[in-house]
C-alpha positions in Angstrom: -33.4 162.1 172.2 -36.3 159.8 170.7 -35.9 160.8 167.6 -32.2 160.2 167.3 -32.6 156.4 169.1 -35.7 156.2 166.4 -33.0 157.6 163.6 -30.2 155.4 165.5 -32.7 152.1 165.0 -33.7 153.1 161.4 -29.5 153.1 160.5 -28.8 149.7 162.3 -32.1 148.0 161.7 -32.1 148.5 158.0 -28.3 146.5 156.9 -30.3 144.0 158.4 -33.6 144.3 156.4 -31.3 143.6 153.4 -31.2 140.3 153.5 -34.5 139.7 155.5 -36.7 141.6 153.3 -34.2 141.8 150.1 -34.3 145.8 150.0 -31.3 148.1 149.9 -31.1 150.5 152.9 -31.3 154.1 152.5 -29.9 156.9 155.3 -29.9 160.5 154.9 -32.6 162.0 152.0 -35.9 161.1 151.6 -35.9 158.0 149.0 -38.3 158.5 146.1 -41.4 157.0 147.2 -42.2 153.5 145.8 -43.6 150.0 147.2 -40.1 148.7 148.2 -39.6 151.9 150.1 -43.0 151.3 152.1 -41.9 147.3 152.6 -38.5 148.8 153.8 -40.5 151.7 156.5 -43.2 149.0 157.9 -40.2 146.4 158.3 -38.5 149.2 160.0 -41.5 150.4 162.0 -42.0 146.3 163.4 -38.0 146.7 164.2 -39.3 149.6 166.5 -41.8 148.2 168.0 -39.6 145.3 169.1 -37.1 147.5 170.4 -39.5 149.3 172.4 -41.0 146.4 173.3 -37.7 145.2 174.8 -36.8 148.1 176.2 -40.4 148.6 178.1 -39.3 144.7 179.4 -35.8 146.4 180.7 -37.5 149.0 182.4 -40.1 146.5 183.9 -37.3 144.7 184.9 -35.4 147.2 186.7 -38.2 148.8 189.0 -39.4 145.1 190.2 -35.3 144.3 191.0 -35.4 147.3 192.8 -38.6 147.4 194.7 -37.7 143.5 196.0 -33.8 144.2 196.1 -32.5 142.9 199.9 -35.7 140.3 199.9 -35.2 136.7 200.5 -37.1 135.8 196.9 -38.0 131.9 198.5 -39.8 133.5 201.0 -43.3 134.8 200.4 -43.3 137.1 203.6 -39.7 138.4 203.1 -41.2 139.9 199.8 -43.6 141.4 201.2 -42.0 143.1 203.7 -39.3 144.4 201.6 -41.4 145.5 199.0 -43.3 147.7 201.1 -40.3 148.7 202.7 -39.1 150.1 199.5 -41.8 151.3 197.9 -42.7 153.2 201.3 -39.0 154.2 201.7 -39.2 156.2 198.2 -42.6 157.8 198.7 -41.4 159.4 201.9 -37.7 160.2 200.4 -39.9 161.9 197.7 -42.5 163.6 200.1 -39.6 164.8 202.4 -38.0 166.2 199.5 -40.8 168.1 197.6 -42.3 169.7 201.3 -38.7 170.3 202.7 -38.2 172.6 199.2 -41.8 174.0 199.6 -40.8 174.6 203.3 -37.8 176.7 202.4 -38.5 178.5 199.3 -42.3 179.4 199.4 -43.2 178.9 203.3 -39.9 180.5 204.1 -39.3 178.1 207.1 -36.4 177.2 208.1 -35.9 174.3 211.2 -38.4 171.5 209.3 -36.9 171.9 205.5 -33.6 170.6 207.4 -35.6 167.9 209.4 -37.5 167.3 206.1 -34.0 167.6 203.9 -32.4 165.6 206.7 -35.2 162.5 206.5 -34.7 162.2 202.8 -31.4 162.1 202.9 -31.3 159.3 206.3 -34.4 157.5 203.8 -31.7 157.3 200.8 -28.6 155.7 203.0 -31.2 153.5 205.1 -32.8 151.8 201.1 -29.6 151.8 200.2 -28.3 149.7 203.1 -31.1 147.6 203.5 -30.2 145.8 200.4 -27.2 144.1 201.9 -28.1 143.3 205.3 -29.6 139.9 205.4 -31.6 140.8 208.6 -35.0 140.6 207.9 -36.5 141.7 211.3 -33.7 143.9 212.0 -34.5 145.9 209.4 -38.1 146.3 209.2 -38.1 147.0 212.7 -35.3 150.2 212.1 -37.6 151.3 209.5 -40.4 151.9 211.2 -38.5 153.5 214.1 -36.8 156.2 211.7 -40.2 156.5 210.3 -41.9 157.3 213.3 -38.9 159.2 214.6 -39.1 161.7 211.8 -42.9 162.1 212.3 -42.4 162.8 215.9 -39.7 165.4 215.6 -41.5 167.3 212.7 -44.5 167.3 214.8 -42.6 168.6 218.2 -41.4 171.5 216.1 -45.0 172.0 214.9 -46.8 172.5 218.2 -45.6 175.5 219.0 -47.0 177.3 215.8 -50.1 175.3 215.7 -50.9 173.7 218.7 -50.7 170.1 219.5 -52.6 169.1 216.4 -51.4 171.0 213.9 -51.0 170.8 210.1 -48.6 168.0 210.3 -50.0 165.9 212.7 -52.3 163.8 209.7 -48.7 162.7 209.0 -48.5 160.8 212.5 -51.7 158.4 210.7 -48.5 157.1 208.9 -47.2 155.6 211.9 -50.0 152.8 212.8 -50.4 151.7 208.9 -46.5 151.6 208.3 -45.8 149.9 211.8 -48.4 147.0 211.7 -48.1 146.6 207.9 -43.9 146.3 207.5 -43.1 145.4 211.0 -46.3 143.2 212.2 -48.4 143.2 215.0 -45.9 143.7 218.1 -44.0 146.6 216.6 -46.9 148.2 215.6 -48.5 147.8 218.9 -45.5 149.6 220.7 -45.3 152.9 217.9 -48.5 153.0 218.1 -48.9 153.0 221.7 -45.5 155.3 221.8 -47.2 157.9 219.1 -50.5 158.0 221.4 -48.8 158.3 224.4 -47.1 161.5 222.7 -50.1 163.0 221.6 -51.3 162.6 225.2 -48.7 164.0 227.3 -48.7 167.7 225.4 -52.3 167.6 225.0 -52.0 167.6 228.9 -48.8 169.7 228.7 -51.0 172.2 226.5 -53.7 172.2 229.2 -51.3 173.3 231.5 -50.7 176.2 229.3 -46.9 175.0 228.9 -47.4 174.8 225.3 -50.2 176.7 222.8 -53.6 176.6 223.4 -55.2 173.4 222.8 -58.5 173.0 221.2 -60.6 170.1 222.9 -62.7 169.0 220.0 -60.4 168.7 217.7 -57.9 166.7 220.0 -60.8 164.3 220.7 -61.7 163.7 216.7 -57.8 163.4 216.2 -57.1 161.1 219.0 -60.3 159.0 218.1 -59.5 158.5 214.2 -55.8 157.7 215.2 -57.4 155.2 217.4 -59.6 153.4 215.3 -56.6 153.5 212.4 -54.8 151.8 215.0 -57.3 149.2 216.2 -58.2 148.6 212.4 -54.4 148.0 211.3 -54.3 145.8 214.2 -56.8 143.7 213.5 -55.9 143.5 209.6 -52.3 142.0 210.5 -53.9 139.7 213.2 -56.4 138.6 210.3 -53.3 138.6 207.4 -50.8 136.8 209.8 -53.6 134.1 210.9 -54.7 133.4 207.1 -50.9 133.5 206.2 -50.7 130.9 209.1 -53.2 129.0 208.2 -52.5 129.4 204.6 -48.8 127.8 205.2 -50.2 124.9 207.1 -52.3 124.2 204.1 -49.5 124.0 201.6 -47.5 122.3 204.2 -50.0 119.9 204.8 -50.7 119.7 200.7 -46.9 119.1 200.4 -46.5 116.6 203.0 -49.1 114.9 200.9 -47.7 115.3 198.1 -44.0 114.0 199.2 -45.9 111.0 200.7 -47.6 109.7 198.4 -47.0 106.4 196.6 -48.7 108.0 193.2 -45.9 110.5 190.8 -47.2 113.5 191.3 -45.7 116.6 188.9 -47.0 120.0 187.6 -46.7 121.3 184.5 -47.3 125.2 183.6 -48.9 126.2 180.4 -45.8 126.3 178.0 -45.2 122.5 179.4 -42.6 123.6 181.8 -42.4 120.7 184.4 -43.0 123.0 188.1 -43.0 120.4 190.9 -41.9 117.0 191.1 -42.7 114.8 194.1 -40.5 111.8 195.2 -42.4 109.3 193.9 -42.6 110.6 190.1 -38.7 110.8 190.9 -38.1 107.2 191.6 -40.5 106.1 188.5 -38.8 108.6 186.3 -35.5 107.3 187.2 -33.9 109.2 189.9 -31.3 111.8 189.9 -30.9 111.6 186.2 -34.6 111.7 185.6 -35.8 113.4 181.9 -39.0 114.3 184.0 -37.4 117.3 186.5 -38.0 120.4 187.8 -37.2 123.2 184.3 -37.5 120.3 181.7 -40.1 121.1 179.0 -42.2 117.7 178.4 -42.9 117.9 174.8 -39.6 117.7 174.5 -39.2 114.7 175.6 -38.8 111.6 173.6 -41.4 109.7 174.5 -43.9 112.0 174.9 -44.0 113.1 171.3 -45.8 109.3 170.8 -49.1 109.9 169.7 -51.3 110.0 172.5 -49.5 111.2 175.4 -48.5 114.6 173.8 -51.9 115.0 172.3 -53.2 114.8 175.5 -51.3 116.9 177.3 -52.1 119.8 174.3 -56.1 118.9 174.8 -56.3 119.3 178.0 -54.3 122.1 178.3 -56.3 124.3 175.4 -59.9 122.9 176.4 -59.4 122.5 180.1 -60.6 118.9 179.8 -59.0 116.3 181.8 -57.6 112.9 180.8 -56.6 109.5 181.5 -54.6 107.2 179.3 -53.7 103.8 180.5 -50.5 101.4 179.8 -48.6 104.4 178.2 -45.7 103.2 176.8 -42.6 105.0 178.2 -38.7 104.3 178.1 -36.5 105.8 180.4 -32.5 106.7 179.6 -31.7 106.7 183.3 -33.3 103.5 184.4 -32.1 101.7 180.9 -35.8 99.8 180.6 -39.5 100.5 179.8 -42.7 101.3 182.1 -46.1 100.9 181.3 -47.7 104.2 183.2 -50.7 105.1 183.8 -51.3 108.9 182.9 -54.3 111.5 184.8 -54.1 115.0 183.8 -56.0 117.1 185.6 -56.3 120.8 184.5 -55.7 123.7 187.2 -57.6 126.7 185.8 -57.9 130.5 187.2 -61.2 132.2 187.7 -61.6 133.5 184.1 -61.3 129.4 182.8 -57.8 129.6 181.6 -55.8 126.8 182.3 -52.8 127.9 184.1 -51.2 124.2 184.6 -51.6 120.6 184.6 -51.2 118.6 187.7 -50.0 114.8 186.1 -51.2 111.7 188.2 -48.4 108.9 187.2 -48.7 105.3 188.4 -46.2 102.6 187.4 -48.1 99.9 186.2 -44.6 97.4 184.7 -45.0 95.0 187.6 -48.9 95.3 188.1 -48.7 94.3 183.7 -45.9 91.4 184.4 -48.2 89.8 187.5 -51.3 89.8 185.5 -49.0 88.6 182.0 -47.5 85.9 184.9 -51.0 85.4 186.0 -52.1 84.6 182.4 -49.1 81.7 181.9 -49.9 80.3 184.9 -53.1 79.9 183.6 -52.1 78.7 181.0 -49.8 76.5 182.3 -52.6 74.9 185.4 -54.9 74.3 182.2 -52.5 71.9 180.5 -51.4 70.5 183.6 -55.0 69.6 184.3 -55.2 68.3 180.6 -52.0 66.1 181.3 -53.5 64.8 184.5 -56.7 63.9 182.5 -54.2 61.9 179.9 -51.7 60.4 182.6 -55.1 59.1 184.7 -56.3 57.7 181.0 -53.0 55.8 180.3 -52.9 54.7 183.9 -55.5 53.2 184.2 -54.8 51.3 180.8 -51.5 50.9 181.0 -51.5 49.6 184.8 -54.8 47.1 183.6 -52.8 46.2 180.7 -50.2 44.2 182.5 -52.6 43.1 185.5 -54.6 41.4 182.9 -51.7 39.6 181.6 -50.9 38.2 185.1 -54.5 37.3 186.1 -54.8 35.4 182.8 -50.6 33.9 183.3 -51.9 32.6 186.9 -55.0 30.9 185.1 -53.0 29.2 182.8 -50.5 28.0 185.8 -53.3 26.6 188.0 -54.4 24.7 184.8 -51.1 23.2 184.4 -50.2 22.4 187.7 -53.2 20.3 187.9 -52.3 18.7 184.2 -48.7 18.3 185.7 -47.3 20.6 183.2 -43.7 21.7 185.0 -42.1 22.7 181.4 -45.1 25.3 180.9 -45.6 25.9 184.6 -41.9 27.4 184.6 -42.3 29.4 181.3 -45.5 31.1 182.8 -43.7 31.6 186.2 -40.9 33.9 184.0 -43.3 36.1 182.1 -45.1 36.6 185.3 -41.4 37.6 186.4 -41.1 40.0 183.3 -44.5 41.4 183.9 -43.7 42.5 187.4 -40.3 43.8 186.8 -41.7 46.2 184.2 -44.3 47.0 186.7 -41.8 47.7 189.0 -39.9 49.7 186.5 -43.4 51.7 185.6 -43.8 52.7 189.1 -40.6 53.6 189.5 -40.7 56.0 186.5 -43.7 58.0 187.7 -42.1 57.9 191.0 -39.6 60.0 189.3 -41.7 61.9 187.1 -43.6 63.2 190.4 -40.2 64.2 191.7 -39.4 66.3 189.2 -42.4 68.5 188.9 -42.4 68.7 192.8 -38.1 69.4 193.5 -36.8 72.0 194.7 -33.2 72.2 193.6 -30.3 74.4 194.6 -28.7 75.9 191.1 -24.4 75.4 190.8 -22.5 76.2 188.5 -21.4 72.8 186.9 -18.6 72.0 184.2 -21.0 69.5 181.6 -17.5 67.8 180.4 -17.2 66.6 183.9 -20.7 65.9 184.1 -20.8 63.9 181.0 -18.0 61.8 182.3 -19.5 60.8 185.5 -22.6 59.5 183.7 -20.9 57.9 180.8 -18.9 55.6 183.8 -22.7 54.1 185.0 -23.0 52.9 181.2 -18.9 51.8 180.4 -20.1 48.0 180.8 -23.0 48.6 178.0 -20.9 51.1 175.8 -18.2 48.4 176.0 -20.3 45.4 175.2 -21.9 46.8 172.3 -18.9 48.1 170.9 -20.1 51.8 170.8 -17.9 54.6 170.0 -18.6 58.2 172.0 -17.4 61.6 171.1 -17.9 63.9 173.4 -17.0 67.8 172.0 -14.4 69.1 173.7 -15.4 72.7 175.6 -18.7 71.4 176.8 -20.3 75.1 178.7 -19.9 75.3 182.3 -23.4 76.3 182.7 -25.8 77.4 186.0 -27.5 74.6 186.7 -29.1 71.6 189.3 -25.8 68.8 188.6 -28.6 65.5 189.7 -31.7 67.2 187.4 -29.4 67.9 184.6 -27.6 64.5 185.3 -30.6 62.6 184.9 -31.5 64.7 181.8 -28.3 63.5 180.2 -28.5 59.4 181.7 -32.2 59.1 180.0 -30.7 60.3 176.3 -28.0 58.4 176.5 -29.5 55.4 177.7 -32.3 55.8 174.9 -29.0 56.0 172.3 -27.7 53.1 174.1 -30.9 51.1 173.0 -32.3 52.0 170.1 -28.1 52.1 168.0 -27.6 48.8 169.4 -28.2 46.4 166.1 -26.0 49.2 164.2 -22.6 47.6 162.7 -20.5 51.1 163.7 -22.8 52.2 167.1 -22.0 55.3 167.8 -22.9 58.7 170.2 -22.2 62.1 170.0 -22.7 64.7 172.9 -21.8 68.1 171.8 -23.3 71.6 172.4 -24.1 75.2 170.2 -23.5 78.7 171.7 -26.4 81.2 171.6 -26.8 84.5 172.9 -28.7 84.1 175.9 -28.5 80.2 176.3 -26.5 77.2 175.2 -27.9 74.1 172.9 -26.7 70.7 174.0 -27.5 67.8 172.0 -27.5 63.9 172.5 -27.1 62.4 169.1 -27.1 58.6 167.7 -27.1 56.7 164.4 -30.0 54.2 165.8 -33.1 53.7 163.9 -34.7 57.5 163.8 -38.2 58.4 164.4 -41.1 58.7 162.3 -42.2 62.4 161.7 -45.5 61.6 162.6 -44.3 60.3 165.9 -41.8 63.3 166.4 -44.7 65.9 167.9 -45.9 62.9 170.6 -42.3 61.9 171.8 -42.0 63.9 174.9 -45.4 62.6 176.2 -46.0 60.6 178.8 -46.4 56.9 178.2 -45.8 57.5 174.6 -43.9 54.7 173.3 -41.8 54.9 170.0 -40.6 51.3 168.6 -40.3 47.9 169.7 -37.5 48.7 172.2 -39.6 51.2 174.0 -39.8 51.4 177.4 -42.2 52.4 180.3 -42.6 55.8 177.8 -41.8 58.1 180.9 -37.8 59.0 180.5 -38.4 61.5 178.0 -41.1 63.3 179.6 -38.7 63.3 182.9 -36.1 65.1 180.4 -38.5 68.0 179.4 -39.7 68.3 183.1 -36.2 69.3 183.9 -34.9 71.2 181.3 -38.7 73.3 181.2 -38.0 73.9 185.2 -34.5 75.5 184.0 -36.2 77.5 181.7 -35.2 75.6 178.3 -36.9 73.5 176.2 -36.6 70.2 174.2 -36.8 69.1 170.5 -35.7 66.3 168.3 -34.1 66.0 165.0 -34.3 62.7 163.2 -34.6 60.6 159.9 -36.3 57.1 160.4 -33.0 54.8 159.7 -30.4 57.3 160.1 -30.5 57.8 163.9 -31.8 61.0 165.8 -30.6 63.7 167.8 -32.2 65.3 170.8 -31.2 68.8 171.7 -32.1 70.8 175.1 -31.6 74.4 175.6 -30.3 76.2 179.0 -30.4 79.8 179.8 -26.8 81.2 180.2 
């Protein structure tokens, strides 16, 4: 039969040698010998290797679905049980077989070959059955009684011949070892205790000379080994079922660990099949739809094939090293963003040093990155706020003096010419003093304002700017109508997410500063229109005054810088950045000296 599957292989393998190995097969006579012809037999002698290869695989196959068919494959003990339910169930089918035909043809006997026929045959229905019931303690527990039923029986019908221990009493060691061992410890307690209790009541019925003679010595050493087999399988399953117990707790405990803990936590076998994932690796992975699961093979995955990571995982896994990377760039399809992780690989090896798996520590460092990134700009930020307190005490304290001065040396000048009689220059003096004070007042005011802004807290709206622009156009219509300006105002204006007074006051500073510096123009004129970016809007304020000087351009949103002779306090504009910047936008200027200037400020959308 071999050699026609070998013959069988050689026919089908070789049309497919053709094109793998470029050689013509050959079937029937020997082929005159050459070197194609020996390329063609070891090609065809690897083809049979693999085939037996794969069949030995089949086979293997089979006999471990058999010898675990009707076991719950989840559970560790169900396995057990069953396993040694069937591989005990065969070798007694097959024992009670071979002695029932040595019974009958060369012992000539003729009741046990039917018990022995009779136990095979119950053996074969009760494997066969046991596959389908679901029962797992029902079934271990029938085992052991037909087992020990069987042993009993062919006994009884052996005492007769051969006393109460008899040839085929040894069989009745069967009953402790399959008892304790398939069924546990109270089962085997009871058929143990049941086959003992046997033994002793025809021992005692043999006495009595109801039965053959009994021999005294031998009873004893039989009683006494079937004893200490007992006591001895006893105390192995008390021993097995406390370490299983105790065993169990220890993964349970492990697992509750493991499900708890804030750290992803995830195995990986040595072909870098992911094993295990806990809930934590779950939510950073992204959930349900997670690349990292249970069966996904991680060099496979996109991101690990950056160099590094995968790297990593093949060191660790071939030396037995471990490893830590830190800030490992990784972009999840199910959560739709990067993480920064942070990746330990620890290697789990078996007692000859082989790595078996890796168990992967995974923290999501994203928000731990963006605090100390945050932590940096605000920084950043305190340094030049510190810098601009340094320059706002500087310019207070000289622009404050500057004006103080002016009065202390205006009321010097007035007592002189009140004692001179000097009304005419006594009322001139009076009205700088005047002027001097209301700017003051005005400077005060301004910082006043400029401390509001960095301190407010404002509720955000969403605000229609063409409505807005209106309103604040109506506080100037007196000024715009004196000076004969002309405003166009693009029609569309955004309707944008913002605080209506902070943004308000942003657009009544620009347009007052238009106001001022077009003024002397023949044709005055303002524009107030808008750009529309991706992710935020551009809105500009735009006159034809006098411009700015490039040199003064970089210094114009500072505080208490003053550009031209119109200037003011020099504290509007830096009220306009403070604003916009607490939006989240920022502020620039366009301008050519003579040709007026434009101001822009950006909002997010």
């Amino acid at each position: 039969m071999l050699g026609r599957l070998w013959r069988g292989v050689r026919v089908v393998e070789g049309a497919g040698l053709e094109n793998q190995y470029g050689l013509t097969p050959f079937v029937g006579s020997n082929p005159t010998p050459s070197a194609t012809t020996h390329n063609f037999r070891s090609g065809n002698y690897v083809t049979k290797i693999v085939m037996l290869t794969k069949i030995l695989k089949g086979i293997r196959k089979i006999i471990q679905g058999f010898i675990t068919g009707g076991a719950d494959l989840g559970n560790e003990d169900s396995v057990r049980r069953v396993t040694a339910v069937n591989v005990t169930g065969v070798l007694i089918v097959l024992a009670a077989l071979l002695w029932g035909l040595a019974d009958w043809y060369f012992l000539a006997k003729r009741v046990q070959p039917i018990i022995e026929f009779a136990a095979a045959g119950v053996g074969v229905v009760f494997l066969c059955w046991q596959r389908r019931s679901k029962n797992l303690k029902f079934k271990t527990i029938l085992f052991v009684l037909i087992v020990n039923t069987f042993l009993l029986i062919i006994n009884f019908f052996s005492i007769e011949r051969g006393g109460v221990i008899n040839t085929n009493s040894p069989w009745l060691f069967l009953s402790p070892l399959v008892s304790y061992f398939i069924a546990g410890e109270t089962v085997g307690l009871i058929s143990t205790v049941a086959v003992f209790v046997w033994l002793l009541i025809f021992t005692v019925l043999g006495y009595l000379g109801l039965f053959s003679s009994v021999d005294p010595e031998m009873v004893s050493d039989f009683l006494s080994v079937f004893i200490v087999l007992s006591i001895l399988s006893y105390l192995y399953e008390t021993a097995r079922r406390n370490t299983q117990m105790n065993l169990r707790q220890a993964i349970d405990f492990r697992e509750d660990i493991i499900k708890h803990a804030s750290l992803g936590i995830y195995t990986v076998n040595s072909k870098g099949i992911i094993e295990s994932v806990n809930p934590a690796m779950n939510k950073i992975a992204g959930g349900d739809k997670a690349p990292e699961r249970e069966g996904a093979n991680v060099f496979k995955l996109e991101f690990f094939r950056q160099p590094g990571l995968a790297d990593a995982f093949q060191s660790c896994l071939s030396t037995g090293r471990a490893f830590e990377l830190e800030d490992v760039d990784c972009k999840s399809q199910a959560l739709g963003k990067r993480s920064l992780r942070h990746y330990r690989g620890v290697p789990i090896k078996r007692e000859d040093g082989k790595v078996m798996r890796l168990l992967l520590l995974v923290e999501d460092v994203t928000e731990l990155r963006d605090i100390e990134e945050g932590r940096e700009i605000l920084i950043q930020q305190l340094s030049g706020k510190n810098e601009e307190l340094e320059r706002f005490v500087y310019v207070i304290s000289h622009d404050l003096r500057s004006p103080l001065t002016s009065l202390r040396g205006y009321l010097d000048e007035v007592q002189s010419e009140i004692a001179e009689g000097n009304k005419q220059m006594v009322q001139k003096d009076l009205d700088n003093i005047e002027k001097l004070s209301i700017n003051m007042g005005q400077m005060i005011d301004d910082l006043l304002a400029l401390s509001r802004a960095g301190k407010e807290e404002f509720k955000k709206q969403r605000v229609d700017f063409n409505q807005l622009v209106q309103k604040i156009l109506a506080n100037f219509d007196i000024q715009i109508k004196d000076k004969g300006f002309t405003v166009e105002v693009m029609y569309g204006l955004p309707k944008l997410l913002v605080s209506r007074g902070a943004i308000g006051e942003v657009f009544s500073n620009l347009i007052s500063n238009a106001l001022k510096f077009a003024e002397d123009k023949p044709e005055p004129k303002i524009e107030i229109g808008f750009k529309d970016r991706e992710d935020e809007c551009h809105i500009f304020v735009r006159d034809n005054g006098v411009g700015i000087l490039p040199e003064d351009k970089r210094k114009l949103f500072d505080l208490f810088f003053r550009h031209g002779k119109k200037a003011g306090t020099g504290v509007g504009l830096s009220i306009v950045k403070e604003y916009v910047q607490m939006h989240g936008g920022r502020v620039w200027v366009e301008s050519v000296e003579g040709k007026g200037s434009t101001f822009w400020f950006s909002i997010p959308k």
